[in-house]
N, C-alpha and C positions, 0 to 999 in steps of 0.2 A: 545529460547525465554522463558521467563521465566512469565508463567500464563496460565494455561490450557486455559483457555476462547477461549484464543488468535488461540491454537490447533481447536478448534470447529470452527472459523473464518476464518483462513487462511490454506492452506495448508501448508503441511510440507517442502515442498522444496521453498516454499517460504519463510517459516520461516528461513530457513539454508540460501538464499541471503541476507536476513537481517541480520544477524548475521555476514555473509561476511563484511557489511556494520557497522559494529559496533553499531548496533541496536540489544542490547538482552532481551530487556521487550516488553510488552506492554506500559506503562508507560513509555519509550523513546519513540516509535513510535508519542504515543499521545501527547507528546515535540516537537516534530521536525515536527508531520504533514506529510500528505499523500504524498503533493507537496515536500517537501524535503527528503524525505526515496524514494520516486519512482527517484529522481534525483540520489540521490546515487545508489542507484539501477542499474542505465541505466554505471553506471561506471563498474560493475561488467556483468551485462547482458544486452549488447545492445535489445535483442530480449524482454524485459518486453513491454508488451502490454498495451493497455486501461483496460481492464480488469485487469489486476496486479495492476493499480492506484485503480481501483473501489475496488479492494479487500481493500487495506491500510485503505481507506478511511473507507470502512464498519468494520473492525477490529478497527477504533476508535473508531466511532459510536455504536460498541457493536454488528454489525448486519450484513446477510450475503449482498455482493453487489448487491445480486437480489432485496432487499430490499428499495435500497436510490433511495429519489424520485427524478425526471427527472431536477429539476432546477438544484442537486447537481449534477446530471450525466455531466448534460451542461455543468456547470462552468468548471468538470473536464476534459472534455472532448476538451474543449477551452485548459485550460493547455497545455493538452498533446498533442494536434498539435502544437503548440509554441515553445515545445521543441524537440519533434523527429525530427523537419524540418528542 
């Protein structure tokens, strides 16, 4: 992935399933959105968690996901039972 920032945000080994995922900036991530990069995602690693969402999410937003406040967590977290189930 190509922008340090992104290093500081997310881990590395997350970054390489993005990549798996034909996702190599940041600036694609921040195109496609959390909700569709965790969907590709789930193609390569079934086991991506809510946490892996909350990362994306906070890697757009610029910030870590300990960070995003509790309505985004909701919304997210709505998501990602709609789709693991």
């Amino acid at each position: 992935m190509t922008n340090n920032k992104s290093e500081l945000i997310m881990s590395k080994r997350l970054i390489n399933k993005l990549e798996k995922c034909e996702i190599h900036s940041l600036e694609e991530l921040r195109n496609i959105g959390s909700r569709t990069a965790f969907s590709k995602l789930l193609l390569v690693d079934r086991s991506a968690s809510l946490n892996t969402l909350y990362a994306l999410e906070g890697a757009i937003r610029g910030v870590r996901w300990h960070q995003l406040n509790d309505q985004i967590k909701n919304d997210l977290k709505l998501f990602y039972k709609s789709i693991k189930s």
